[in-house]
C-alpha positions as CSV (number, residue, x, y, z in Angstrom):
1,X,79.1,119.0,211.0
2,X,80.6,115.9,210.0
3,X,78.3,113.0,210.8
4,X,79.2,110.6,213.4
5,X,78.7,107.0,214.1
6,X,75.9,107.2,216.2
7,X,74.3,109.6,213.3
8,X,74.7,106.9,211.1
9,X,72.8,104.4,213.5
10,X,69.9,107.1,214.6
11,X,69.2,108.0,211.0
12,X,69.7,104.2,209.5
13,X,67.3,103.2,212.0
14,X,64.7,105.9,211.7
15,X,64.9,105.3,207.7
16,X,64.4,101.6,208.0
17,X,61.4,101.8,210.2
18,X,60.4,104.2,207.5
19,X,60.9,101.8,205.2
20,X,59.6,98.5,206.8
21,X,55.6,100.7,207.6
22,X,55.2,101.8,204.6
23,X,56.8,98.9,201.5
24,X,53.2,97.5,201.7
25,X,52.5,100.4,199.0
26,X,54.3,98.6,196.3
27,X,51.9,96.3,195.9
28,X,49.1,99.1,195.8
29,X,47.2,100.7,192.6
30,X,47.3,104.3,192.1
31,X,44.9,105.4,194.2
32,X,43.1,108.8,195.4
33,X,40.7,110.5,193.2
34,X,43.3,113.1,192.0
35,X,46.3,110.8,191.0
36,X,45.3,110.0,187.5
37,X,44.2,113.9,186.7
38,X,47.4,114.9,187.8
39,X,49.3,112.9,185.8
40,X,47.5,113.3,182.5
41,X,48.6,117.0,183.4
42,X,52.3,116.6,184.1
43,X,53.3,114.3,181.5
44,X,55.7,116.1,179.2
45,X,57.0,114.5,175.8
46,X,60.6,115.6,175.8
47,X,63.2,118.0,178.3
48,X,61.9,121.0,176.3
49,X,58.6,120.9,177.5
50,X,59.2,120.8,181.6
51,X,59.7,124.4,181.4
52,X,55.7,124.3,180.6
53,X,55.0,122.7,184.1
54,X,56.0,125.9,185.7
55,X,53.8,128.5,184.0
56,X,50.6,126.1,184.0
57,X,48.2,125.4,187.0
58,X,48.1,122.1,189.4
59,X,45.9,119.2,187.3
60,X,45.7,121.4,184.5
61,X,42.0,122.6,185.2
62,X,41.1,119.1,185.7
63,X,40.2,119.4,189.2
64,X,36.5,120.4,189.8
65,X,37.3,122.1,193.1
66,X,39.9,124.7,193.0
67,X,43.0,126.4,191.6
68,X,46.6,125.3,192.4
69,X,49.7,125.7,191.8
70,X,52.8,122.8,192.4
71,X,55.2,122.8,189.9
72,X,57.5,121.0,191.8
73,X,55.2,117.9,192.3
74,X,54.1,117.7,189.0
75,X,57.8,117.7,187.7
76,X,57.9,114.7,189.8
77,X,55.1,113.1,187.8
78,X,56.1,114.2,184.9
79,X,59.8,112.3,185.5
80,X,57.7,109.2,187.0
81,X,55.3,108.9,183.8
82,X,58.3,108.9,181.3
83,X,59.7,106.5,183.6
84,X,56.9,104.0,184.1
85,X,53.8,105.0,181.9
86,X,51.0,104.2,183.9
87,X,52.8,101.2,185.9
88,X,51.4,101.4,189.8
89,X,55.1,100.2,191.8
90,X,56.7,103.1,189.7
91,X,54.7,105.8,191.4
92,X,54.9,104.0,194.7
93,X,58.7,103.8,194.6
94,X,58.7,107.4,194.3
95,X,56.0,108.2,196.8
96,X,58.1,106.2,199.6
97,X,61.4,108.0,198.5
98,X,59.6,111.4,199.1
99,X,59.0,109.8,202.6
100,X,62.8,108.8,203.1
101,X,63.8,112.3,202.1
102,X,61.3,113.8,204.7
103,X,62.0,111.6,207.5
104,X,66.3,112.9,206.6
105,X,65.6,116.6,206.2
106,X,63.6,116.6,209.8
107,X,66.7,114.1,211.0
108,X,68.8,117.3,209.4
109,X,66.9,120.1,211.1
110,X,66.6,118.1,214.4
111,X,70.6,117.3,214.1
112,X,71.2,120.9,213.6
113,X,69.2,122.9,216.5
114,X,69.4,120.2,219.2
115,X,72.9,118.7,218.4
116,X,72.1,115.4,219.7
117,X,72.0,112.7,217.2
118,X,69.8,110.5,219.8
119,X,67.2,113.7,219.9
120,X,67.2,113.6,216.3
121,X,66.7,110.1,216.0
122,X,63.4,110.9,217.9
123,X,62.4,113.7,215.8
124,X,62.8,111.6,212.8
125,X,61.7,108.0,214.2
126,X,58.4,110.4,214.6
127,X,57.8,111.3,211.0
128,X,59.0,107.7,210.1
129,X,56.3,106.1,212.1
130,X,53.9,108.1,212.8
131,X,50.3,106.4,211.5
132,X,49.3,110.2,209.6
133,X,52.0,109.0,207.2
134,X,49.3,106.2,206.5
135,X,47.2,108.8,205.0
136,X,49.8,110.5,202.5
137,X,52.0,107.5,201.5
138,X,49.8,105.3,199.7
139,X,48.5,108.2,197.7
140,X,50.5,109.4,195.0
141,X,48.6,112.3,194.5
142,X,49.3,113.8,198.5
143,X,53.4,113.4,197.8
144,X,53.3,117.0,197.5
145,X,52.8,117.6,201.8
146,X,55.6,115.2,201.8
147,X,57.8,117.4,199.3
148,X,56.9,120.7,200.9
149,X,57.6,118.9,204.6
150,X,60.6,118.1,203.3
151,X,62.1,121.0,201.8
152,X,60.6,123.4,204.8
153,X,63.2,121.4,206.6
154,X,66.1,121.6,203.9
155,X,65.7,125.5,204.8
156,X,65.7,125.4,207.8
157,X,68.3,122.9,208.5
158,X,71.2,124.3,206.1
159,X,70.8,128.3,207.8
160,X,73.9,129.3,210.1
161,X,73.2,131.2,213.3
162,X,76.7,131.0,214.8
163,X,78.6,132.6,212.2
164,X,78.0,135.1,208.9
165,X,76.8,132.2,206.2
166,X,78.3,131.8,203.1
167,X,77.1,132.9,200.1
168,X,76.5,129.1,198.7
169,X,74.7,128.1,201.8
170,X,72.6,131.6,201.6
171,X,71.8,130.3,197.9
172,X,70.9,126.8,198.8
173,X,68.9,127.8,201.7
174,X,66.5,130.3,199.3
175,X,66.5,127.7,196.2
176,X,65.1,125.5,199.2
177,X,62.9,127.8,200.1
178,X,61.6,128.5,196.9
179,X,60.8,124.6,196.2
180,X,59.3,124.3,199.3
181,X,56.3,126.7,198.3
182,X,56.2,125.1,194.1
183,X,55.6,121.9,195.9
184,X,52.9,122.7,197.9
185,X,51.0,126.0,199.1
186,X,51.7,125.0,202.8
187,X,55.2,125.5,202.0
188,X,55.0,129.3,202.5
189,X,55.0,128.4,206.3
190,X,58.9,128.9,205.5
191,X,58.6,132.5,205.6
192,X,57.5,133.0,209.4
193,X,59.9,129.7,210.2
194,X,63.1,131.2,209.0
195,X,62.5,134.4,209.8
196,X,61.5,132.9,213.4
197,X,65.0,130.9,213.8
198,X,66.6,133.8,212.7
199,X,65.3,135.8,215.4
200,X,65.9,134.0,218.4
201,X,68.0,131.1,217.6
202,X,71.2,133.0,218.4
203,X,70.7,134.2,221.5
204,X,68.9,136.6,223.4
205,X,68.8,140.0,221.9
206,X,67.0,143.3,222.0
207,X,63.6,143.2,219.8
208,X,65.4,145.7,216.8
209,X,68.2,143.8,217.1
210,X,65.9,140.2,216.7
211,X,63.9,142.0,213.5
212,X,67.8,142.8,212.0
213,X,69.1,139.5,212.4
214,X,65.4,138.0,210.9
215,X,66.0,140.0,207.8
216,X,69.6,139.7,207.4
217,X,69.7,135.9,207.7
218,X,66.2,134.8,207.1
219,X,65.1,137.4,204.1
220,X,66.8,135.6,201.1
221,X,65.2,132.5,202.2
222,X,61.8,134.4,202.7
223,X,62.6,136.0,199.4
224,X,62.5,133.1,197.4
225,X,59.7,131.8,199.3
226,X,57.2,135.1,198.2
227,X,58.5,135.0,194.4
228,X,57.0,131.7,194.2
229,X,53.9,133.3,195.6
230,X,54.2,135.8,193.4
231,X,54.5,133.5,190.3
232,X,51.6,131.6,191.7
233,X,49.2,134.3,191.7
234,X,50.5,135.3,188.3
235,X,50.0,131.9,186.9
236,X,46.1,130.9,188.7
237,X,44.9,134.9,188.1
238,X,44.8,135.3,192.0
239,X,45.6,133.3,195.1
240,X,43.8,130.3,194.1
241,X,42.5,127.4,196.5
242,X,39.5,126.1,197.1
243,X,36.3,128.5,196.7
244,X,36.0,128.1,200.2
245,X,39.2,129.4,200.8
246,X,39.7,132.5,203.1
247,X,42.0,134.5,204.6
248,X,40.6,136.0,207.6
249,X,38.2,133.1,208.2
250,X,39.7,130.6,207.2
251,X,42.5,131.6,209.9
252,X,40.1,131.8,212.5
253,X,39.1,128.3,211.7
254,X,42.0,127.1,211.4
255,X,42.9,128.1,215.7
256,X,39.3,126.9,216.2
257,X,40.6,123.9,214.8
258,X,43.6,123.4,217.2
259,X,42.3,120.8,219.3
260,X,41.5,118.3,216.5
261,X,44.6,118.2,215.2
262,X,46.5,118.0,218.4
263,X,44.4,114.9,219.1
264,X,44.7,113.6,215.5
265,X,49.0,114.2,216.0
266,X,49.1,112.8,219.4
267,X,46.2,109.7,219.4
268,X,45.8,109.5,215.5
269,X,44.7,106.3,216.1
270,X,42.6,105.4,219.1
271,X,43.8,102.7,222.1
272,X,40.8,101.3,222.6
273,X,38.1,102.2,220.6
274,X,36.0,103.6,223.3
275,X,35.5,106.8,222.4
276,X,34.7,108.5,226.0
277,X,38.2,106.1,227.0
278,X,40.0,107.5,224.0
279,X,39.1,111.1,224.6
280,X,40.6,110.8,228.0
281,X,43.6,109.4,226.9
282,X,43.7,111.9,224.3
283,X,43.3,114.8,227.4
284,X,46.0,113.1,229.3
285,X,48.3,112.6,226.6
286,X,47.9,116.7,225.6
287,X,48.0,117.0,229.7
288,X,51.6,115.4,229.3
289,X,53.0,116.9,226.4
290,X,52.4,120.6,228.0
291,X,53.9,119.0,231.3
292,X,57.1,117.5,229.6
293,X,57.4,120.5,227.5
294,X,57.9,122.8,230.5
295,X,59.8,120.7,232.4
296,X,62.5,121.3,229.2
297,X,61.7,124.6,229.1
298,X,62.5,125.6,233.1
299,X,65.6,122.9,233.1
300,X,67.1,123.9,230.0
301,X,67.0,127.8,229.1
302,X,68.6,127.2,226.0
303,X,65.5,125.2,224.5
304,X,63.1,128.3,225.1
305,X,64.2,130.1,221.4
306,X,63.7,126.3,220.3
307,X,60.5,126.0,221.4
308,X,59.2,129.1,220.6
309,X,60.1,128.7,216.3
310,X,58.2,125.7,216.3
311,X,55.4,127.2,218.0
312,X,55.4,129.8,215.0
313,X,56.3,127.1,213.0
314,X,53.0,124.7,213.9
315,X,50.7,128.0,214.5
316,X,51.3,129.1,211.0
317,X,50.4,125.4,209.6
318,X,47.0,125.8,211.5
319,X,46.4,129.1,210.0
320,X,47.0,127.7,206.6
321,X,44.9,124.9,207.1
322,X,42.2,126.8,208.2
323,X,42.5,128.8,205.2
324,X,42.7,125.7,202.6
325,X,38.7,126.1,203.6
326,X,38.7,122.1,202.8
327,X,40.7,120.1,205.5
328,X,41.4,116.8,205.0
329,X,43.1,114.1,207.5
330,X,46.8,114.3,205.5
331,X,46.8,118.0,206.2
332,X,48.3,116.2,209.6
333,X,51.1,115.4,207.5
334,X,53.3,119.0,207.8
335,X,52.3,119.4,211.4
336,X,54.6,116.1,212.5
337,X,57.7,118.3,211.7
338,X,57.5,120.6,214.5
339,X,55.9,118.4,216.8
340,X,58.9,115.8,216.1
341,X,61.4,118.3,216.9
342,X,59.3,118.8,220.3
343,X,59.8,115.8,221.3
344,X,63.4,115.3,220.4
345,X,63.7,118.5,222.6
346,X,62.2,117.0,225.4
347,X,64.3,113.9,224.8
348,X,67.6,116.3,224.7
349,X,66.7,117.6,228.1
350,X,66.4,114.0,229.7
351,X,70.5,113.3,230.1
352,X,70.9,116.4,232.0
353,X,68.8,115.1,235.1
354,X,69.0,111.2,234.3
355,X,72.1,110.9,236.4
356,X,69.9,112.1,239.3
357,X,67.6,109.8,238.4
358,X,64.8,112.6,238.8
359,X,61.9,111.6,238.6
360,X,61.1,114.7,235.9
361,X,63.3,112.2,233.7
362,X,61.9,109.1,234.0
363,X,58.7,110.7,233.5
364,X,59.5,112.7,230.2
365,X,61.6,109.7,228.7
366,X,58.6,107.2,229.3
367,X,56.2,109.7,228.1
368,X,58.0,109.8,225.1
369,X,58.9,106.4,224.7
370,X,54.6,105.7,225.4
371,X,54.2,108.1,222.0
372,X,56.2,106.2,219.8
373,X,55.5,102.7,221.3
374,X,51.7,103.9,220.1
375,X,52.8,105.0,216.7
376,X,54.4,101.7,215.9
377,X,52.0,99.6,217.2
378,X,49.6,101.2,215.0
379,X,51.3,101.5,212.3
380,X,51.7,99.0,209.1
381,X,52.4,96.0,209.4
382,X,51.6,95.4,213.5
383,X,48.2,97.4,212.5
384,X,47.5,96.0,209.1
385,X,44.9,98.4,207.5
386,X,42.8,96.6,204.9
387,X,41.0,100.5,203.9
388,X,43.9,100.6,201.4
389,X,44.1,97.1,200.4
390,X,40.4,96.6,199.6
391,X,40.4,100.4,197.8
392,X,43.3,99.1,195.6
393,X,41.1,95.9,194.8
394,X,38.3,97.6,193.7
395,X,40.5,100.0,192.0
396,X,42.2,97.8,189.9
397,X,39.2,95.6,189.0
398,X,37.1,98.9,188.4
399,X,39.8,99.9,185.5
400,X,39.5,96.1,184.1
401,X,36.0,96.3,183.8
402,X,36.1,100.1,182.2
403,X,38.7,98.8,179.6
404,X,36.9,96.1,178.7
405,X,33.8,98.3,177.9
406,X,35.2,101.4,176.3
407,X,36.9,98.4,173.8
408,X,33.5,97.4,172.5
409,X,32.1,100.9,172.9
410,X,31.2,102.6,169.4
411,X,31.5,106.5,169.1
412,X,28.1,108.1,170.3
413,X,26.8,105.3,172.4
414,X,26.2,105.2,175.9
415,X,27.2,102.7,178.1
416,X,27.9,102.1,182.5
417,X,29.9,100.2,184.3
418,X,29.4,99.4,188.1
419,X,32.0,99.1,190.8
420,X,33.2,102.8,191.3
421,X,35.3,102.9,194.5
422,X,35.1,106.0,196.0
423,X,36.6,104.8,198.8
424,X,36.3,104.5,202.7
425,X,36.9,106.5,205.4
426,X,37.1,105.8,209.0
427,X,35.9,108.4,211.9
428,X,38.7,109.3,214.4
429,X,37.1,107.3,217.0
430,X,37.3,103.5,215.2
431,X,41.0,102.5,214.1
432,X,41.0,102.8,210.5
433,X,42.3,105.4,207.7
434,X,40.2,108.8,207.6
435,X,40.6,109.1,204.2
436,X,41.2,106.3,201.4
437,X,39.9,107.2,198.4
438,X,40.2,105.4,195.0
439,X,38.2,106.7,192.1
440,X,35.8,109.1,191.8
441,X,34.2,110.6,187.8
442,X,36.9,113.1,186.8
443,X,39.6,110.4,187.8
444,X,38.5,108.0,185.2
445,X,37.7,111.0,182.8
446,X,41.7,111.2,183.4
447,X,42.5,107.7,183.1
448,X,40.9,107.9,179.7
449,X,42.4,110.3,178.5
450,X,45.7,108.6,179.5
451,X,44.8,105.1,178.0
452,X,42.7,105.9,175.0
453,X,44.1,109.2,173.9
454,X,42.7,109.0,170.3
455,X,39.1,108.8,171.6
456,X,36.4,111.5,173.1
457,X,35.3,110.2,176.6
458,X,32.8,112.0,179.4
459,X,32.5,109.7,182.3
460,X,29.2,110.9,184.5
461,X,28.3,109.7,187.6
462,X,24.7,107.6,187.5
463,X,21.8,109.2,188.4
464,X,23.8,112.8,187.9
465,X,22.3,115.6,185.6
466,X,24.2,115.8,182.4
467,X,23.5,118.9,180.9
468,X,26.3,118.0,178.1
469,X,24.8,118.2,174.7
470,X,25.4,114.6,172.8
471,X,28.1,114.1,169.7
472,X,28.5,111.3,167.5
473,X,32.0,111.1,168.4
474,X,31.6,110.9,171.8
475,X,31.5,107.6,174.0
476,X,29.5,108.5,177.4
477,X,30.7,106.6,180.1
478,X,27.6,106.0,183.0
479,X,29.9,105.0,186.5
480,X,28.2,103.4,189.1
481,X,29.5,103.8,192.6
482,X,30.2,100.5,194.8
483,X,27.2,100.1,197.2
484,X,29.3,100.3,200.4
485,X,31.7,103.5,198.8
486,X,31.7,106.5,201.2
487,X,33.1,110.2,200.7
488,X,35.2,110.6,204.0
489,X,34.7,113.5,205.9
């Protein structure tokens, strides 16, 4: 499909709102507890050794917490540290391009499925807006949900429904498969998604006849998607994840779940910060969504095999974050996809009754208009969130202060140094982000490494246990966490 004029203005304009929340991260520090870890992990001293990032685990062991695998994002670091070194706006620069490719892939899928470059424009004004982005962008470290979001969509966007694809699109469609999974677990959701659009994207068929047309067009895709798996458990020893991690019950928890993060997707932010008030809002605003989504649903038949991918599409990312058996607010980040593309299928459906003026169509055009209206206004910069900006502060004065005293630090001696900004977090019912965190021990234990690599460092939390036996060589590091430093929920 050859884009169009008005493409050209939907996308442009989804992109620059994009653009115009989020360029306060330029003038950020690397934050988030993992950033520093990851990079001391990815960096690579020459072409020769990339090949090394695909056979060795996420943070290279340095994360206390669990096993993972993303190639993908740590070729990305690996590309930004022989770039920039350690230079904040480098990282930054790339963490809001990950964001401009997201908010065009979902532009790409929406364009593709609903065929209305207004309808897309929805889909991706969504993603560009949307305050959850708040919670991934700034962080360098959570570009992977960004990447996997991203290339999900590539997949999906590029298959053919209408005609046998060729054999370069087949290709493309599984390589984007494939990097959709090495950028982040969450990426396997590509598997039940293709295979979903597959089935019932062309038309109504007989069940055999929906499996055959799953596996015929959706299996090299799904393919790709499973050898990545596959390479993943070969690399970690096992599926990996957190310890908490599990199948069965962690995919219970993650339906139990539901309701949260439909209220986190629709009110991520609260109106009024009344909590009784915002739970109402958050009930009508759920009430609406199900009413404008079968209003589409009865007007339009053709929406129905729509509608029911991303209902695999979104059910499969509760699963999986149920079975991540540590959710965190960003996990919101790869739901906005689908629910995008809802509501650019609801705003699809509006022109066919507008002309009618039915009242169906005012209602689902100002419910969706409402939505967005909400995002932007509490978005960056109309909402200006100071979580980040004060985390990035203390950051940045944090490292000065830990230079400063590793310099006149002799092997074998001991020394501490206050001001560790763990970060803040704000609960769902107070307007704030959920989850900004700066520094915690094994992120300076990184930066160390990074800065001083010559030396032998252990960084320990105060008043922690150090069972460690002592070496000359070795300069122990006592961190002292800010006083008003909380570990978000």
């Amino acid at each position: 499909m050859k884009p169009s004029a008005r493409d050209v203005l939907a996308l442009g304009f989804a992109l620059a709102a994009a653009w115009l929340t989020h360029q306060f991260v330029l003038d950020l520090a690397l934050v988030g507890w993992d950033t520093y870890p990851i990079i001391a992990a990815s960096r690579v001293g020459g072409l020769g050794e990339l090949s090394g990032l695909f056979t060795e685990e996420w943070m290279g062991g340095r994360y206390p917490r669990g096993h993972f695998y993303r190639p993908v994002s740590a070729l990305s670091f690996a590309l930004d540290h022989t770039l920039w070194g350690l230079e904040p706006r480098g990282y930054q620069w790339t963490n809001l391009a990950c964001l401009l490719f997201a908010v065009t892939a979902v532009y790409a899928v929406a364009r593709a499925w609903l065929g209305s470059a207004i309808a897309a424009g929805v889909a991706a004004l969504t993603v560009a807006v949307h305050p959850a982005m708040l919670e991934v962008v700034p962080v360098s470290a959570r570009r992977s949900d960004l990447l996997a979001l991203a290339f999900v969509a590539c997949t999906l966007a590029i298959q053919r429904f209408d005609a046998a694809p060729g054999r370069l699109r087949i290709t493309i469609g599984a390589l984007f498969a494939a990097l959709a999974v090495a950028a982040k677990e969450t990426g396997v959701v590509v598997i039940p998604a293709v295979l979903a659009a597959h089935a019932w994207l062309p038309g109504v068929a007989a069940p055999r006849a929906c499996l055959r047309r799953a596996g015929v067009g959706g299996g090299p895709a799904a393919l790709a998607a499973l050898a990545v798996v596959v390479l993943r458990s070969a690399v970690l020893g096992g599926l990996g994840g957190h310890p908490d991690s599990s199948l069965l019950g962690g995919a219970i928890a993650g339906i139990q779940g539901a309701g949260t993060w439909l209220h986190f997707v629709l009110e991520p932010q609260p109106w009024t910060e009344l909590p009784f008030v915002d739970l109402a809002i958050a009930g009508i605003l759920a009430g609406g969504l199900g009413l404008a989504t079968w209003w589409t649903l009865e007007d339009d038949p053709s929406a129905r095999p729509v509608a029911a991918v991303l209902a695999v599409w979104a059910v499969s990312l509760l699963l999986l974050a149920g079975v991540s058996g540590d959710p965190a607010s960003w996990y919101a980040a790869p739901l906005l996809a689908p629910y995008a593309l809802l509501l650019g299928l609801i705003t699809r459906a509006v022109p066919r009754r507008w002309p009618a003026v039915q009242r169906s169509a005012v209602a689902a055009a100002a419910f969706v208009a409402v939505l967005l209206v909400s995002y932007i206004v509490r978005s960056d910069p109309l909402q200006g969130y100071e979580g980040w900006r004060s985390v990035s502060r203390h950051t940045a004065q944090f490292l000065r202060t830990f230079d400063a005293t590793l310099a006149g630090a002799q092997p074998g001696d001991v020394v501490s140094v206050e001001g560790l900004p763990l970060g803040f977090g704000a609960p769902i019912e107070r307007i704030g982000i959920r989850s900004a965190l700066g520094l915690t021990d094994y992120s300076v234990a990184a930066y160390a490494e990074l800065t001083v690599p010559g030396r032998i460092v252990r960084v320990v939390l105060q008043d922690t246990v150090d069972s460690t036996p002592a070496s000359g060589e070795t300069v122990t590091v006592r961190v002292t966490p800010l006083p008003l430093s909380v570990t978000p929920e």
